[in-house]
C-alpha positions in Angstrom: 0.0 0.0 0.0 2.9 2.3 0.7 4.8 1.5 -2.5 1.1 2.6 -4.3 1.3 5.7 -2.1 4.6 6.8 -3.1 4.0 5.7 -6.9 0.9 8.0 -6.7 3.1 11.1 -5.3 5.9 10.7 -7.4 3.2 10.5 -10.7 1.8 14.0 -9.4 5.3 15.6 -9.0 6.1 14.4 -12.1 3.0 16.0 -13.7 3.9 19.2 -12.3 7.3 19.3 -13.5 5.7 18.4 -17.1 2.6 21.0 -16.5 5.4 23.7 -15.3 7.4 22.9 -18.6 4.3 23.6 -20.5 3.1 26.7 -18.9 6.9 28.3 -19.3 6.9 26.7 -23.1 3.2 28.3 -23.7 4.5 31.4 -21.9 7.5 32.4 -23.9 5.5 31.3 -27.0 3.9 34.6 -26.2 6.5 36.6 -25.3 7.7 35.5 -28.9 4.3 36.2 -30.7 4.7 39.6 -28.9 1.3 39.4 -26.9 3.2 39.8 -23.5 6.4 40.7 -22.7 8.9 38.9 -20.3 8.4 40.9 -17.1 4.5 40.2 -17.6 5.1 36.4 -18.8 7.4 36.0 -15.7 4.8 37.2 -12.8 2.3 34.9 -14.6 4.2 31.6 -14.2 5.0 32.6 -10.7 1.1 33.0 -9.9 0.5 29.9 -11.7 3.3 28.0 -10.3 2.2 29.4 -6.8 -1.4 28.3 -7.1 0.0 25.0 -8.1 2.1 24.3 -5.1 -1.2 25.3 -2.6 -3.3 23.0 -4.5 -0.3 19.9 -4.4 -0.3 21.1 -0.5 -3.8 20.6 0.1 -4.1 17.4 -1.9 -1.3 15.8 0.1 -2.8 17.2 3.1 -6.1 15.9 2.2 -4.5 12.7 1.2 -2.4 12.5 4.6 -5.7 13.0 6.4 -7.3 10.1 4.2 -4.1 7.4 4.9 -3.8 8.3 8.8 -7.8 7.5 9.5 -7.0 4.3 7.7 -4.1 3.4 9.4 -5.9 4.4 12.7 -9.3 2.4 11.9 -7.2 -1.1 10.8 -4.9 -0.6 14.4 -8.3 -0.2 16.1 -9.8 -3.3 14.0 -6.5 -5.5 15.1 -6.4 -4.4 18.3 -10.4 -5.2 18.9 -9.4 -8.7 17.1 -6.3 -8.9 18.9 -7.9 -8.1 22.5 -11.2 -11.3 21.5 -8.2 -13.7 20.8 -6.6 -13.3 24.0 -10.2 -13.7 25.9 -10.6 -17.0 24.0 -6.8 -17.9 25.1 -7.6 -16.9 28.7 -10.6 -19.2 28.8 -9.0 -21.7 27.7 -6.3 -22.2 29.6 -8.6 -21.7 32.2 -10.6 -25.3 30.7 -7.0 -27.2 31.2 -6.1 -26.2 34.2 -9.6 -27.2 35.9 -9.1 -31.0 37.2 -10.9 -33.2 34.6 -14.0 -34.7 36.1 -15.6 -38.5 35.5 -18.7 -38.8 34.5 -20.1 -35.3 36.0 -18.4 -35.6 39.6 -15.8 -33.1 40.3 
C-alpha cells in the first residue's frame, strides 16, 4: 500500500514538472508572438506555479488526512481482534487447568 502511495506522489510531481514545462513553453511562445512581454510572462508563471504548489499542498494534506484515519481504523480493527483472541486464550487455559472430572463428579 505504501509503494502505491509513493507511486501516486511521485506520478503528481512528475506532472507538475511536465505542467510547469508547459506553462513556461506556452508562456515564452507569447512573449515571442509579442502578446506579453517577459516581465509580464514571468509574474504569470509565478502566480500559476504558486497556485499550483497550494493545490499539491492541500491534496497531500487531504491525502495524509485520508491514509492516517485508515491506518488508525485497521490498528483499532486489530487491536479489537487482537484483544477477542486473548479472551478466548484466557478461557481456555482456564478449561486445562480445571481438574478433569468422570462422569459429572468433580
Amino acid at each position: 500500500m505504501i509503494d502505491l502511495l509513493k507511486k501516486t506522489l511521485l506520478a503528481g510531481v512528475g506532472a507538475a514538472v511536465i505542467t510547469k514545462d508547459k506553462i513556461e513553453e506556452t508562456l515564452d511562445g507569447f512573449v515571442r508572438q509579442g502578446k506579453v512581454n517577459a516581465q509580464d510572462a514571468r509574474i504569470m508563471a509565478d502566480k500559476i506555479a504558486e497556485q499550483g504548489r497550494k493545490e499539491f499542498d492541500e491534496l497531500a494534506g487531504d491525502l495524509g488526512d485520508v491514509i492516517n484515519e485508515k491506518l488508525s481504523r485497521a490498528k483499532n480493527d486489530h487491536e479489537a481482534r487482537i484483544a477477542g483472541l486473548e479472551e478466548r486464550i484466557r478461557v481456555l487455559e482456564r478449561a486445562m487447568a480445571e481438574p478433569p472430572t468422570r462422569n459429572g463428579e468433580p
